[in-house]
C-alpha positions as CSV (number, residue, x, y, z in Angstrom):
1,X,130.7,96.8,75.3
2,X,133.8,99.0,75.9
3,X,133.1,102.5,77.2
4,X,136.0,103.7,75.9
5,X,135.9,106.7,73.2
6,X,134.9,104.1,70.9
7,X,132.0,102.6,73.3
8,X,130.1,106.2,73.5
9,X,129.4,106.0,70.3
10,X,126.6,102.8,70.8
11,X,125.2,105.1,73.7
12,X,121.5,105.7,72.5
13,X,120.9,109.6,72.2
14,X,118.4,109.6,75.3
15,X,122.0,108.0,77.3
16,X,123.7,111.1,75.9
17,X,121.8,113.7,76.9
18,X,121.4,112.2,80.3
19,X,125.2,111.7,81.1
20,X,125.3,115.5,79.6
21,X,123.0,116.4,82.4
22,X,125.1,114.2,85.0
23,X,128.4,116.2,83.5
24,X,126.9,119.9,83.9
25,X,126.3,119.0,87.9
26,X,129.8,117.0,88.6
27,X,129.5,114.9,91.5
28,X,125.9,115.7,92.4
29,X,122.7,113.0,93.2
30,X,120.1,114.0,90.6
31,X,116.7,112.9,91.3
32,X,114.4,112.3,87.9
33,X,112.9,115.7,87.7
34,X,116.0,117.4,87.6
35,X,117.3,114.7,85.1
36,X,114.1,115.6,82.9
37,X,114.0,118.9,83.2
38,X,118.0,120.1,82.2
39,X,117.6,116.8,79.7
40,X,114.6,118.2,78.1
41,X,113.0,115.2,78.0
42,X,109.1,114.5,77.1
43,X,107.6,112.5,79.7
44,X,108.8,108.8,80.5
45,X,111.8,109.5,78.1
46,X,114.2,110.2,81.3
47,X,113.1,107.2,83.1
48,X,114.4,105.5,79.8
49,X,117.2,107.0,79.6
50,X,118.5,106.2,83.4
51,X,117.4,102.1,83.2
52,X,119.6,102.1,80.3
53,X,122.3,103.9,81.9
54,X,122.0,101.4,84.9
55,X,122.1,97.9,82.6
56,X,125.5,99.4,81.3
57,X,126.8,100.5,84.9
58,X,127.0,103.9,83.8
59,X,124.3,104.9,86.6
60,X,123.8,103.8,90.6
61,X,120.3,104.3,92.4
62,X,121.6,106.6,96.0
63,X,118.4,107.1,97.7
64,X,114.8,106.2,97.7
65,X,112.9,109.0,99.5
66,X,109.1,107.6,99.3
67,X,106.5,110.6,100.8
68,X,102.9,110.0,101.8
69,X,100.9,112.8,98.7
70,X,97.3,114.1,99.8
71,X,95.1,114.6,96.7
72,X,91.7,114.8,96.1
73,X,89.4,111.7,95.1
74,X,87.2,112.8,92.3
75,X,84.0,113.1,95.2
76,X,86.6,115.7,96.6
77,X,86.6,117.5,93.3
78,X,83.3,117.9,93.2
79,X,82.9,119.6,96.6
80,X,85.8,122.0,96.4
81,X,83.6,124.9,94.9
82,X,81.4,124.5,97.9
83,X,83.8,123.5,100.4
84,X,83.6,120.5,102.9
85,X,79.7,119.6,104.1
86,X,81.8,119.7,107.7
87,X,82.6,123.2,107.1
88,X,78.9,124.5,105.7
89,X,77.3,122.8,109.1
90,X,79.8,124.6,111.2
91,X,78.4,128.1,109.7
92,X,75.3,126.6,110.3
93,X,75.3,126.3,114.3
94,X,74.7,129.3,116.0
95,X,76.8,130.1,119.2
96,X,73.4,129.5,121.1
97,X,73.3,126.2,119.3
98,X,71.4,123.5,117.4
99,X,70.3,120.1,117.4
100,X,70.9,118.0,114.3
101,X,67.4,117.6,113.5
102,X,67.3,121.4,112.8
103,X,70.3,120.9,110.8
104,X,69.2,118.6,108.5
105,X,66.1,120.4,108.0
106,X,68.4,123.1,105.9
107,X,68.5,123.4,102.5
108,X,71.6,122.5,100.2
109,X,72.3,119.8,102.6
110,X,72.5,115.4,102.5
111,X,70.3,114.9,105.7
112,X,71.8,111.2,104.9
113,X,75.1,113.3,105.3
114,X,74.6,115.2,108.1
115,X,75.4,112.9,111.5
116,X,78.8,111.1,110.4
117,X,79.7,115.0,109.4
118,X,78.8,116.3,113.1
119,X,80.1,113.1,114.1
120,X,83.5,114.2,112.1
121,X,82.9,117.9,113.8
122,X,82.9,116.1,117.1
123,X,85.9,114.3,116.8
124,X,87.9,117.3,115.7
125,X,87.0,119.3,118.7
126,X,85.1,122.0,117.0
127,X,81.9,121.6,118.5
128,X,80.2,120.3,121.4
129,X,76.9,118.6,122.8
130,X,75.0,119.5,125.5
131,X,72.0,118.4,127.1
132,X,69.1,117.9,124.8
133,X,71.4,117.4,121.9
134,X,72.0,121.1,121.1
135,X,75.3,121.4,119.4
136,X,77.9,124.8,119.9
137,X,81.0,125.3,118.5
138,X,84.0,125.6,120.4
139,X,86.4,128.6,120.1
140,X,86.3,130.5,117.0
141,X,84.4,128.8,114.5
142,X,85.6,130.9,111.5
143,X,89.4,129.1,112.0
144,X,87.6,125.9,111.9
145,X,86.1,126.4,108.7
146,X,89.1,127.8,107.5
147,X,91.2,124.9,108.0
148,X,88.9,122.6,107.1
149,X,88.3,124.2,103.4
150,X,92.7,125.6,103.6
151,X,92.7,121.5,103.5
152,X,91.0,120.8,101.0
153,X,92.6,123.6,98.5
154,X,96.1,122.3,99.6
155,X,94.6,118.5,98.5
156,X,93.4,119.8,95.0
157,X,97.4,120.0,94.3
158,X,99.4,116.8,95.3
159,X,100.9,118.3,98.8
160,X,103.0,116.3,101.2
161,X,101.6,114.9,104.3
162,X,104.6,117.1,106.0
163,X,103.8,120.3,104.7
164,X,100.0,120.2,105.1
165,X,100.7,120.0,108.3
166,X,102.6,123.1,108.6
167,X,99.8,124.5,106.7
168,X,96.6,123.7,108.7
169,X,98.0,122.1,112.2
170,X,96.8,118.8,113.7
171,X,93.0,119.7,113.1
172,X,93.8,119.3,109.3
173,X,95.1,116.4,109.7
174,X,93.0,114.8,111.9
175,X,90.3,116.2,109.3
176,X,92.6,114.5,106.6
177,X,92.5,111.4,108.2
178,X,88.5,111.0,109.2
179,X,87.6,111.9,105.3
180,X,90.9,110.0,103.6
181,X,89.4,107.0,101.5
182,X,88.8,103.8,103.4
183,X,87.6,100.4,102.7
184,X,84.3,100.7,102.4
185,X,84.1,104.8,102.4
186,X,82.9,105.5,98.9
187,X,82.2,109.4,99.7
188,X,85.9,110.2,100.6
189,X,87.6,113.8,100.0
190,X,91.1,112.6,100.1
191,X,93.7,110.0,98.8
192,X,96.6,109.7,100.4
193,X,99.1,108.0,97.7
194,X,102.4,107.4,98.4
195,X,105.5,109.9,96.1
196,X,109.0,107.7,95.5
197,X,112.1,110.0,94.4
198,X,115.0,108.2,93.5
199,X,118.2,110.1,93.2
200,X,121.2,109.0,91.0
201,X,125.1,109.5,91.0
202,X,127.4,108.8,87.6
203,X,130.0,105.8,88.8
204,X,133.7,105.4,87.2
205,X,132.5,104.2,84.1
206,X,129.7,106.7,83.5
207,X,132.4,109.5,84.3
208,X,134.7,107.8,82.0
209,X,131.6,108.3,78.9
210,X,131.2,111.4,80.1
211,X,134.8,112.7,79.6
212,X,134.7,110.8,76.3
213,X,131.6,113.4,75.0
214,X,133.5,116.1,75.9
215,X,135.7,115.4,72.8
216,X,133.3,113.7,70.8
217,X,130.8,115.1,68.2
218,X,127.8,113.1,69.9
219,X,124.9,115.5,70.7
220,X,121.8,113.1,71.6
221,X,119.7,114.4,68.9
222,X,121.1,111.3,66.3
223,X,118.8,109.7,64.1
224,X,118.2,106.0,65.5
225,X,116.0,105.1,62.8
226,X,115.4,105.7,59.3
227,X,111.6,106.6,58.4
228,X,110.2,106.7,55.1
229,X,108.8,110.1,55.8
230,X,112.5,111.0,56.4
231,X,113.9,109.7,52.9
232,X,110.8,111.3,51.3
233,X,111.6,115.0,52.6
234,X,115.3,114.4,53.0
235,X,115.2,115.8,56.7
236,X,118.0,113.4,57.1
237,X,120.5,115.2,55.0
238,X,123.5,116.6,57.4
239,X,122.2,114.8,60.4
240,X,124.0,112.4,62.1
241,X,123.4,108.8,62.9
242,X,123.6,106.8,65.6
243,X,126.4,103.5,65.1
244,X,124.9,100.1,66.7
245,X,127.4,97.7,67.4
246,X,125.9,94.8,65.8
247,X,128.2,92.2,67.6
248,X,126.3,92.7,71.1
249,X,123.9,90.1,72.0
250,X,119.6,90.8,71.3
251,X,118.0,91.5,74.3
252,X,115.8,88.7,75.8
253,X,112.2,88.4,74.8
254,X,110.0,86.6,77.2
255,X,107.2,85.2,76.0
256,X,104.2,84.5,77.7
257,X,103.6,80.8,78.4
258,X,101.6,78.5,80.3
259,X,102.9,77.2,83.9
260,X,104.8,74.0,83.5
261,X,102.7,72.4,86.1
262,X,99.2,73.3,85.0
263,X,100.0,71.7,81.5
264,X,101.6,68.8,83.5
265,X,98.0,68.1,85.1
266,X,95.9,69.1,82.1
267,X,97.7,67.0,79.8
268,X,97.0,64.3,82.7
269,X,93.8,64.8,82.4
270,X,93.5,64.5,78.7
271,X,95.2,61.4,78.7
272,X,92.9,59.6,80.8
273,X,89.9,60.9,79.4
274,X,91.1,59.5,75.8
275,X,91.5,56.2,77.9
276,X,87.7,56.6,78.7
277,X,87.8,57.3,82.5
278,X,85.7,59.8,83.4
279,X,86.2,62.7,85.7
280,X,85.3,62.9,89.5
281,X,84.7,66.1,91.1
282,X,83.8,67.5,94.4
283,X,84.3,70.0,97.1
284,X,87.2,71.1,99.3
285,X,85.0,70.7,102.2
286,X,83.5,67.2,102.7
287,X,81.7,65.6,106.1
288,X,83.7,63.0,107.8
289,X,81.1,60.3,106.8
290,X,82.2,60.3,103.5
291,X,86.0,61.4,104.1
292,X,86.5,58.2,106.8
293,X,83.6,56.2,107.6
294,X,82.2,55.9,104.1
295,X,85.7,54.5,102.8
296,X,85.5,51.7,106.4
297,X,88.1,53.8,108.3
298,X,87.1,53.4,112.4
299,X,86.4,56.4,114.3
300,X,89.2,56.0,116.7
301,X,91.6,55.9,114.1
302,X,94.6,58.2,114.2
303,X,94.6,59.2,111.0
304,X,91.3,60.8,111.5
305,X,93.0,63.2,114.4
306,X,93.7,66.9,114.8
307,X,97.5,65.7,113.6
308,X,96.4,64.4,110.7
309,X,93.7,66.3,109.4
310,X,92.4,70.0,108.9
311,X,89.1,70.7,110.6
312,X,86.6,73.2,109.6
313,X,85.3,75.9,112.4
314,X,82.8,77.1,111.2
315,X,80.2,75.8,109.8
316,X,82.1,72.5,112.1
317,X,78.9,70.0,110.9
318,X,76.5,69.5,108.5
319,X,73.4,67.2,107.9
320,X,73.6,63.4,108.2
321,X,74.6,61.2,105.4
322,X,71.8,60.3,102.9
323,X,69.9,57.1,103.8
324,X,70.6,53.8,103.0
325,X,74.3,54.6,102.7
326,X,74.0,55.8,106.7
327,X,72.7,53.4,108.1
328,X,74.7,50.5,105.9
329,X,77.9,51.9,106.7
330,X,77.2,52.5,110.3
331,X,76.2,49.2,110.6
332,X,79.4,48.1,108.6
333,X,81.1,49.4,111.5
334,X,79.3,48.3,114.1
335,X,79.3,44.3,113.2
336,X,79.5,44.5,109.9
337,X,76.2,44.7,108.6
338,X,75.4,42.2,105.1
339,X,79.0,42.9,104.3
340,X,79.9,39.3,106.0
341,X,82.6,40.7,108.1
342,X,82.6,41.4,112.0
343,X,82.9,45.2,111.5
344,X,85.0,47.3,113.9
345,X,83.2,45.9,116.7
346,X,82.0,49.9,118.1
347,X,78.7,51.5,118.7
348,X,79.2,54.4,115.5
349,X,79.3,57.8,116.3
350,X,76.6,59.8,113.8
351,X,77.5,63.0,114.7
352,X,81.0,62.7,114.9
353,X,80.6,61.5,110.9
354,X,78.9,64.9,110.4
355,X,81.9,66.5,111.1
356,X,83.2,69.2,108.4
357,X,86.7,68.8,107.3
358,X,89.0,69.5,104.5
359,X,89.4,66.3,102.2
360,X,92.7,64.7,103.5
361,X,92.7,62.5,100.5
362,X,91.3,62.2,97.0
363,X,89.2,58.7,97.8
364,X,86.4,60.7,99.3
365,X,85.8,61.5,95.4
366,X,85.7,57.6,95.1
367,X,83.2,56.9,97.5
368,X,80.5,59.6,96.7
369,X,81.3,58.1,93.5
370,X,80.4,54.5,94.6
371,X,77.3,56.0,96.1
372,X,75.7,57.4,93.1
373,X,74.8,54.5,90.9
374,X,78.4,54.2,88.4
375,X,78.6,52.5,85.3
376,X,79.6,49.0,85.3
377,X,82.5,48.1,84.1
378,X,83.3,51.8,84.5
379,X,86.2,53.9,84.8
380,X,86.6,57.4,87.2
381,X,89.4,59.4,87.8
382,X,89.9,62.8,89.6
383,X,92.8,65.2,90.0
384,X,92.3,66.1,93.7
385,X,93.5,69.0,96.0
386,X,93.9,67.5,99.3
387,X,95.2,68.6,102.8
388,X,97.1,67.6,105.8
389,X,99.3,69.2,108.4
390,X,102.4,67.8,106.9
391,X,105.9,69.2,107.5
392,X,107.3,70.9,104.6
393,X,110.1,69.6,103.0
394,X,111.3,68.5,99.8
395,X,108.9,65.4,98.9
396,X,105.6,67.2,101.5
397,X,103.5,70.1,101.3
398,X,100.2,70.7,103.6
399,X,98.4,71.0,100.2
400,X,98.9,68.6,97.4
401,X,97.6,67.1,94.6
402,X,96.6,63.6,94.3
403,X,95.2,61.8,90.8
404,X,92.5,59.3,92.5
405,X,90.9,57.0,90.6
406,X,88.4,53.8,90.4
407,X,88.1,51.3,88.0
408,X,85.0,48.8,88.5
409,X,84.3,45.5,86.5
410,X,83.4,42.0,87.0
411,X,86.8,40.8,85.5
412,X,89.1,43.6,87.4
413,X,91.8,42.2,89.5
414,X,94.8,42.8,91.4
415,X,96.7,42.9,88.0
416,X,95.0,45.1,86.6
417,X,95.5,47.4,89.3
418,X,99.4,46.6,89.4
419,X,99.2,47.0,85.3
420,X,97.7,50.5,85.9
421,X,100.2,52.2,88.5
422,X,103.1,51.0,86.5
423,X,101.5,53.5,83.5
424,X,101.3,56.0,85.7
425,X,104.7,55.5,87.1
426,X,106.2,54.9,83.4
427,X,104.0,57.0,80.9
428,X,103.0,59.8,83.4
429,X,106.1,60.7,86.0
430,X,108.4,59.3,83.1
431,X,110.0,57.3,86.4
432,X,113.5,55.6,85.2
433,X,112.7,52.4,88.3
434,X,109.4,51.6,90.0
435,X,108.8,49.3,92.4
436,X,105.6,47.9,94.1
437,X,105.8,47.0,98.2
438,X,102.9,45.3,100.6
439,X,100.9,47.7,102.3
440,X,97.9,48.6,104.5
441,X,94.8,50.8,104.1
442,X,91.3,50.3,106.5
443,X,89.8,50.6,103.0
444,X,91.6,48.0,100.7
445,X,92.8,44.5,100.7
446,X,95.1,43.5,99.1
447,X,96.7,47.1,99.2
448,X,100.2,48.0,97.5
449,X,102.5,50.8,97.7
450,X,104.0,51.8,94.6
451,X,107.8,53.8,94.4
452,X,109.7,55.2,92.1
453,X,113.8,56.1,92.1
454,X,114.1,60.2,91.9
455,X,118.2,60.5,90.8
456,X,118.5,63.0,93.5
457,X,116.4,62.0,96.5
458,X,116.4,58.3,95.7
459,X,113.0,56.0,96.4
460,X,110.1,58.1,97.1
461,X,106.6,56.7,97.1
462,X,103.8,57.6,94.7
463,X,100.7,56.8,96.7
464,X,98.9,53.7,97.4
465,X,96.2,51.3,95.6
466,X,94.5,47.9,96.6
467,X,91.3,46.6,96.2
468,X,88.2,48.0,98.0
469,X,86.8,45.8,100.9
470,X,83.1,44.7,100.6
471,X,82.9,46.8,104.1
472,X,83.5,49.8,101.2
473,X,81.4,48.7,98.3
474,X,78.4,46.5,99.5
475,X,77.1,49.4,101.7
476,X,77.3,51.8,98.6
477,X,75.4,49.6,96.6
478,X,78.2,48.1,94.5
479,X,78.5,44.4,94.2
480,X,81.5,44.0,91.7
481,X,85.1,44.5,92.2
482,X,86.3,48.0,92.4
483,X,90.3,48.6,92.1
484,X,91.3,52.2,93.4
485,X,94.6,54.2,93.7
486,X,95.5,57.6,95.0
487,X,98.8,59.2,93.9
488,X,100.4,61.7,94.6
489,X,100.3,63.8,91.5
490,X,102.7,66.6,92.8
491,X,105.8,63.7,93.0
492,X,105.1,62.2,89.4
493,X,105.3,65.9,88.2
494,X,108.7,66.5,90.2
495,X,110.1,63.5,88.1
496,X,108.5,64.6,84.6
497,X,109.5,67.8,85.2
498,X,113.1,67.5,86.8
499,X,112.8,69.1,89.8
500,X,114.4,68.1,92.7
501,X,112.2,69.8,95.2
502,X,108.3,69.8,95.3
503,X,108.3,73.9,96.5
504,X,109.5,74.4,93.0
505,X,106.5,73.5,91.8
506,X,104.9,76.5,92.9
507,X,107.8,79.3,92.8
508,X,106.7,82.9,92.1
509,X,110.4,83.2,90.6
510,X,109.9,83.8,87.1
511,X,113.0,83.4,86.0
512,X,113.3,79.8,87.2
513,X,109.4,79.2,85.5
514,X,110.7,80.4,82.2
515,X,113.6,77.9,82.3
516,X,111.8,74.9,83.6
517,X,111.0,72.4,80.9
518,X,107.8,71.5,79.4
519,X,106.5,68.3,80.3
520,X,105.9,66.0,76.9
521,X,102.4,63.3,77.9
């Protein structure tokens, strides 16, 4: 828009009489009080006005001055008639003194109230205990109830922290601070709130509209709208109008939408649930039995170290595994039990395997899955958080996502399994390449790696699949094949969603979330 003579005339009425305001105190900082009060604005109309002014670069924030405002809660309201309980128990004590049992004896007071008063009284340094518990007050105990209820008349009007305390000295404040709401205080006087002023200054352009009003016939009282009230009374006759200059560009609405990623995974999950899988779920917690040792991974594995896994402090174990699935797989271990292998060749550790950790991968859902009789031929699937102390960076977070899943049948082999990932790949991250590499897991055999070609960080891999060892199944009670995969869901979404970096996926920036594509599943 051109702020020329011709631009003023698409200034909206509120603009005018602001930069009128700005004009009568040349080369001043207003703050917004002084803009609504020589504006004449109703409330909330100035603030309009300047945020307008500032989108056209008529306007310029100076100064911020932000001032801690004492006020009284609505508990403080109710006292202020009778003043603070603190300053009724210091009339109460005697110069010869009193103990607080006496005190709360009297009538018109909380005895529920009375000790964290005294102990208020106390910390103030207006009374003192002696032997016995008598309480006296110290110096003149008509100041101290003065300042203590000065205080609270000051609070019943919003007063700065800095002039209360020219007003009733360190003793009010310390009073202010003992009885100022706290978590957990629900009897508080005071709130202290916090008071922003923001002062303004006109720049070049805004000076340039306001020398431009000075000839112009513009007052701020034009009609911006036409109501029907207006047509039937004709208070529009001999008013005048404000122009719109109908070639500038709608403001942007923003709609409110659903987060790109969250209908990424729900649309995941509708997908394979019309595919008949269904849904594994479990805690963020799980014991070590079922995280590692369930799933045949040996106790002096490295993944299964502080580098490599989250542990929980507190509670740090829980109760041993259910029986037979203990025993079985600790015997898997050991020599390998009826699973006709030789095991790890180790005497098992059952208290390490009641370890509490946070699920470093999504197969734990598998295996307490395995456990607890499935359907066969059946078909699981869960949409995992997991955790691991991973380095951030642009394909690793130390939370992620995995989609973990099972599929169990008499027929199921390792092309099926192959068959499945390249869905995923294809149908779910929408991946241009895939490719499928040999791999190892303690839990699988045959096991495969499956990658896909980003076109900005090139091959990155999806997760990893295979076939679950009879070490795995037989001491769950499964006798049939079981295929399983766990990918990682957060890298397929990068690719369906085109990002190039996996922190986007979890950006506060709105303006980046509003732009970012819709995945289509």
């Amino acid at each position: 828009m051109s702020e020329g003579t011709n631009g003023i005339e698409t200034l909206h009425p509120l603009e005018i009489r602001a930069l009128r305001v700005f004009d009568r105190n040349p080369g001043m900082e207003l703050n917004e009080s002084q803009i609504k009060s020589e504006g004449g604005f109703e409330e909330g109309q100035e603030r309009r006005a300047i945020e307008l002014l500032k989108t056209r670069g008529m306007l310029v924030q100076t100064r911020e001055i932000k001032d801690p405002v004492l006020q009284l809660t609505d508990f403080g309201r109710s006292q202020l008639e009778e003043g603070p309980l603190e300053a009724r128990i210091l009339e109460l004590i005697p110069e010869t003194g009193i103990t607080q049992s006496e005190i709360r004896e009297k009538p018109g007071l909380d005895p529920e109230s009375v000790g964290p008063s005294v102990g208020t009284l106390k910390k103030l340094g207006l009374i003192d205990f002696h032997e016995g518990g008598l309480m006296t007050p110290v110096g003149n105990k008509g100041i101290g109830i003065g300042i203590l209820r000065k205080t609270m008349e000051l609070a019943s009007e919003w007063t700065p922290i800095v002039i209360l305390g020219g007003e009733v000295g360190e003793a009010g404040l310390k009073f202010v601070e003992e009885k100022s709401r706290k978590r957990g205080k629900g009897n508080a006087l005071f709130s202290i709130k916090e008071k922003v002023e923001r002062h303004y200054a006109a720049t070049d352009s805004g000076r340039t509209a306001m020398a431009a009003l000075k000839s112009s016939i513009l007052t701020g009282d034009e009609i911006t709208e036409l109501t029907p009230d207006m047509l039937r009374t004709g208070s529009w006759k001999g008013r005048q109008f404000r122009k719109f200059n109908l070639g500038l560009s709608p403001p942007r609405v923003n709609v409110g939408r659903r987060h790109p990623y969250r209908v990424f995974l729900d649309g995941l999950k509708r997908k394979l649930t019309s595919l008949g899988f269904k849904e594994m779920r479990g805690s963020l917690t799980q014991p070590e039995f079922w995280n590692c040792d369930a799933l045949y991974m040996p106790q002096f594995h490295s993944a299964r170290e502080i580098h490599d896994i989250y542990m929980v402090k507190e509670p740090g174990y829980c109760d041993s595994a259910a029986e037979p699935f203990r025993s079985r797989v600790a015997a898997a271990h050991s020599c390998g039990g009826q699973t006709g292998s030789r095991g790890w060749g180790y005497e098992f550790d059952e208290k390490r395997s009641r370890r509490n950790l946070f699920r470093s991968h999504g197969t734990v859902l598998s295996a307490r899955t395995l456990a607890s009789g499935p359907d066969v031929p059946g078909k699981y699937f869960a949409v995992a958080r997991c955790f691991r102390p991973d380095k951030v960076d642009a394909t690793h977070a130390p939370d992620f996502f995995q989609i973990e899943g099972i599929v169990l049948g008499r027929d199921i082999n390792f092309r099926t399994l192959l068959g499945l990932l390249k869905l995923f790949a294809v149908e779910i991250a929408k991946a241009p390449e895939i490719r499928f590499t040999p791999a190892y897991f303690p839990f699988t055999e045959p096991s495969v790696e499956v990658h896909m070609k980003h076109p900005v960080l090139g091959w990155t891999e999806l997760g990893g699949a295979g076939i679950f060892r009879p070490e795995v199944t037989l001491p769950l009670g499964v006798s049939v094949p079981v295929i399983a995969w766990g990918l990682g869901i957060d890298r397929m979404a990068m690719m369906a969603l085109g990002m190039n970096d996996i922190r986007d996926l979890f950006t506060r920036d709105l303006n980046r979330l509003r732009q970012s594509r819709m995945p289509v599943l």
